[in-house]
N, C-alpha and C positions, 0 to 999 in steps of 0.2 A: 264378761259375766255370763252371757248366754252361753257359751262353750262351756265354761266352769259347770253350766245348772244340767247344759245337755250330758258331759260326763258323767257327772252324778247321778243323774239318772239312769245311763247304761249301768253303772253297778248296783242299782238297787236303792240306793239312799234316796229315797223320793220326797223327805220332807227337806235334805239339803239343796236337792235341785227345784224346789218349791222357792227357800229363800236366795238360790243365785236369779234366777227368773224373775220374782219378785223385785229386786234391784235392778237388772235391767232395764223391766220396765219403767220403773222412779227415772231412772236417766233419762231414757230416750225418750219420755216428757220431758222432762226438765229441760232437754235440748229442743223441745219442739221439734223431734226427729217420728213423724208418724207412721211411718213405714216399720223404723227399727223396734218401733212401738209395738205394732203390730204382729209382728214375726215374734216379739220377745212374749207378748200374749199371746200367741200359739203355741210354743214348747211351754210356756205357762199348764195352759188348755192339755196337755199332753199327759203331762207330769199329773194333775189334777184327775185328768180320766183313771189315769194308774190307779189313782190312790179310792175309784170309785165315786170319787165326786164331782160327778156330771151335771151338776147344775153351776159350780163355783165360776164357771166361765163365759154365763150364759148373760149375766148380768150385767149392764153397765155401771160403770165406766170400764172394765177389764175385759167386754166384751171387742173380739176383734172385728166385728162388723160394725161397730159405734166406731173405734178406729179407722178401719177402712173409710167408712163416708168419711169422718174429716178430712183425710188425708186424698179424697176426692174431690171434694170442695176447695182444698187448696191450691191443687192440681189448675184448677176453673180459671183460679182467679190472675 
């Protein structure tokens, strides 16, 4: 899905590479996978910048720095 959202966005379709993004990241929670999480909320964040909207990413829970610490903490334990 994040390839599927990254292509799309090299050709322009920025609100289709919004919902491949969007999906990945619902997985790679669903998997308790925080890293994939993470990476898949950055081209998120990317795609979002495109489209001008530079705060959509800033917020949690889709913020990739609320990700990272998790996935730091779990790191710990």
């Amino acid at each position: 899905m994040t390839n599927l959202g990254t292509l799309t966005r090299y050709q322009g379709n920025y609100d289709t590479a919004v919902n491949w993004h969007a999906q990945a990241v619902a997985v790679f929670r669903r998997a308790g996978d925080a890293l994939g999480e993470g990476g898949a909320l950055n081209n998120l964040g990317v795609v979002e910048r495109h489209l001008g909207r530079y705060r959509a990413g800033t917020r949690p829970p889709r913020c990739p720095a609320v990700v990272a610490g998790r996935w730091l903490a779990m790191e710990r334990l």
